[in-house]
Residue, then its C-alpha position, 0 to 999 in steps of 0.5 A: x500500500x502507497x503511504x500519503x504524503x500526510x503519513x510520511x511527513x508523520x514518519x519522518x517527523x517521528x524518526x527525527x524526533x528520535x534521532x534528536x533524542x538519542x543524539x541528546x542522550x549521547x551527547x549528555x553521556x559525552x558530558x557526563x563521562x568527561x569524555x573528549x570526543x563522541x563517535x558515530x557511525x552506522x553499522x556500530x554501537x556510538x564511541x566515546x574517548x575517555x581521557x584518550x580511550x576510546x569506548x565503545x558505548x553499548x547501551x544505544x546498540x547498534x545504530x543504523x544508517x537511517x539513524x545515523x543520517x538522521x542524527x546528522x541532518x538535526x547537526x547540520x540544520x542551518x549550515x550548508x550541507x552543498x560541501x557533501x558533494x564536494x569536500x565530503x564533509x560539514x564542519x559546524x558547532x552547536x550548544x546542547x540544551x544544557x549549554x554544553x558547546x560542541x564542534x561537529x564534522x560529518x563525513x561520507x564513508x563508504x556512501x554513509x554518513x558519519x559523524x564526529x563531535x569534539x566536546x568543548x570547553x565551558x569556561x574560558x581556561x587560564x594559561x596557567x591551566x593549559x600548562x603555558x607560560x604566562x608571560x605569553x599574556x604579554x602578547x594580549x597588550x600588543x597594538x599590532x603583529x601577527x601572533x601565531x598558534x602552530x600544532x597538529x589537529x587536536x593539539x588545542x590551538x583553538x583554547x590556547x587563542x580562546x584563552x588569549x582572545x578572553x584574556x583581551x576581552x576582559x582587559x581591553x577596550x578594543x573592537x574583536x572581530x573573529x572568522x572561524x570555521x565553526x565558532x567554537x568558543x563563545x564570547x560575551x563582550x566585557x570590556x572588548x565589544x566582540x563579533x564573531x563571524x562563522x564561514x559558511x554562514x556569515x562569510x564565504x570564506x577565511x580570506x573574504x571575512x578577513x578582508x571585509x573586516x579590515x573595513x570594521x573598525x578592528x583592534x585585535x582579529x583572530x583567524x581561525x586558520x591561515x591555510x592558502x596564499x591569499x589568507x596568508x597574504x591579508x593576514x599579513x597586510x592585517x598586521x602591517x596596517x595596524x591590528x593585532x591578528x591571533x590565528x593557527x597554523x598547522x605545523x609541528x614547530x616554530x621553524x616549521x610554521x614559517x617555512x609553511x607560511x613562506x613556502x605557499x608563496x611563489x618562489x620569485x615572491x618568498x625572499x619579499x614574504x620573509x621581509x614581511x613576517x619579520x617585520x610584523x611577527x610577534x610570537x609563534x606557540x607551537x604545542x603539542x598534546x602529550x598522554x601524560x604517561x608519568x607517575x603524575x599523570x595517572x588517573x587509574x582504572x575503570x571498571x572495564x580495567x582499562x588505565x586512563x591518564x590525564x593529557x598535557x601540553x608541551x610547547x615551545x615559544x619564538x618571540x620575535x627579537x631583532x636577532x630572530x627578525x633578521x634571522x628571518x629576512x634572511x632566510x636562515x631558519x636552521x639558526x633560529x633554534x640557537x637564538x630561542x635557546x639564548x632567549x629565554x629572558x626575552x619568554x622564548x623557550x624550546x620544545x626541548x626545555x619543555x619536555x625536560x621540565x615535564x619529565x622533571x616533573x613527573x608528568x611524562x616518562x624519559x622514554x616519551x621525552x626522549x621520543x618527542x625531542x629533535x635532541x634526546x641526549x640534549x633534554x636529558x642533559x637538561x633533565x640532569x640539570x634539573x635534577x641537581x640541587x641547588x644548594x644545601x637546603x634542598x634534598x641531595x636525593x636523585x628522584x624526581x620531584 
């Protein structure tokens, strides 16, 4: 028997109203475990990572591709589904019913949809939380430059520059304006009035949103992402002309994030891009997320027995001194580790020195600080000093402390 159009608007209208339920019952599990990410896909039981493990969730049961379809449809209401067709994928955010922020990306798998959310913070962290200088909160005074926030996908650069977006907001009369592809962090203006702009919905793309703004009367403007020439190019007229521009760049260090810069750039035009970062550059943070496998790190088992560990940061932190600026121009990168490591007055530190310090301080093991590092007999070098007490009234014991 043929249904009527008024029976399948019922039908679909009841499977959505059950999709929207379960997707409220995973998410408020996401919350409620504690956990980073929430997975689902058709064909398998939902996943939750759990302090870097991933779990299978099988109270849900099995979920089925009309299900899953479903569920992905409800997260992208409002953005534009069109990049299914071209990039596979839709990137957007959300705030769950009890304020809990999500970022979501669905994707096509084998003809299916799937779909992956990253819980999001619900406060505005302290550098200090992170496990980052603090001094870097000296860059939030800055009335201009190009501050950059390098690391590989989630390895926190967007809570780093939440951080510092907040910190500006609560101690500065200035005109925010943010482009982030989606809005992951929001922000209530304080003493900062701030607009944040999402790609895709208020803006065609980063490089558009980024050169309207110019015309809006920004201080300070973040961009979510740096990644194609003409981003890169206004970027750095951004900060030529005046502003304070925040944005991320993926990279595995402070050296590597500039040749990524100078590299997009045709080889006739890299000598004249060098020049113009180091004129405008004030400081590169490149981090890292580390599952803290030292004694500090343990949170121990749950009931499934599985050891779970809490996650740090390790960072190193490039400000742009003069020596670093002509080093820069120049085009001689393979020296600017040798100033980094003479610059530790001026807040600079290197990949090296933070992994000594974490492993100093029980957050990882040797072996992990002697994997991560560019130098591994070098960190343990300054592991060893670490270690040495420096004078009678500490304890003469070699163990970390």
């Amino acid at each position: 028997m043929k249904l009527t159009e008024v029976q399948e608007n019922r039908i679909a209208a009841e499977s959505s109203s059950a999709a929207e339920r379960l997707l409220a019952t995973l998410m408020n599990d996401c919350v409620a475990k504690d956990a980073s990410d929430l997975h689902i896909a058709p064909g398998l039981p939902a996943h939750l990572r759990v302090h870097g493990v991933l779990e299978q969730q099988t109270a849900a049961g099995i979920l089925d591709a009309d299900m899953t379809q479903a569920m992905a449809e409800i997260l992208c209401r409002g953005f534009d589904m069109s990049t299914l067709g071209t990039t596979g994928s839709v990137d957007g955010a959300l705030t769950a019913a009890d304020g809990t922020r999500f970022r979501f990306n669905v994707f096509r798998r084998q003809a299916q949809l799937s779909i992956a959310l990253r819980r999001l913070e619900d406060r505005f962290r302290t550098l200090g939380d992170l496990g980052l200088p603090e001094t870097l909160y000296d860059l939030c005074s800055l009335p201009d430059g190009l501050v950059i926030v390098a690391g590989p996908t989630g390895a926190g650069k967007s809570t780093t520059l939440a951080t510092l977006i907040d910190r500006i907001n609560q101690t500065r009369r200035a005109h925010i304006v943010t482009i982030e592809d989606p809005i992951e962090y929001l922000h209530k203006s304080s003493q900062s009035l701030v607009n944040q702009r999402q790609v895709g919905l208020d803006a065609g793309g980063f490089n558009d949103a980024l050169v309207a703004s110019l015309r809006q009367d920004p201080d300070v403007i973040l961009v979510g992402e740096i990644r194609d020439l003409n981003t890169i190019r206004t970027a750095i007229t951004a900060a030529e002309t005046g502003h304070l521009v925040f944005t991320t760049v993926h990279a595995g260090d402070c050296v590597g994030t500039i040749e990524r810069l100078t590299s997009v750039f045709p080889a006739e035009e890299q000598n004249g891009v060098r020049r113009q970062l180091s004129l405008v550059l004030r400081a590169i943070i490149a981090q890292h997320l580390l599952v803290a496998d030292g004694d500090r790190g343990l949170l121990g088992a749950g009931a499934d027995g599985i050891v779970r560990r809490r996650r740090v940061v390790v960072s190193e932190v490039l400000t742009a001194t003069g020596a670093v600026n002509n080093l820069i121009a120049t085009g001689k990168a393979s020296q600017i580790y040798s100033a980094m490591e003479a610059g530790s007055s001026a807040g600079m530190q290197t990949l090296d020195e933070s992994l000594a310090q974490l492993c100093h301080t029980r957050w990882i093991t040797e072996q992990t600080a002697s994997t991560m590092s560019r130098n591994p007999s070098l960190v343990m070098e300054r592991l060893a000093r670490l270690q040495t007490p420096r004078g009678p009234h500490l304890r003469t014991t070699g163990a970390l402390r």
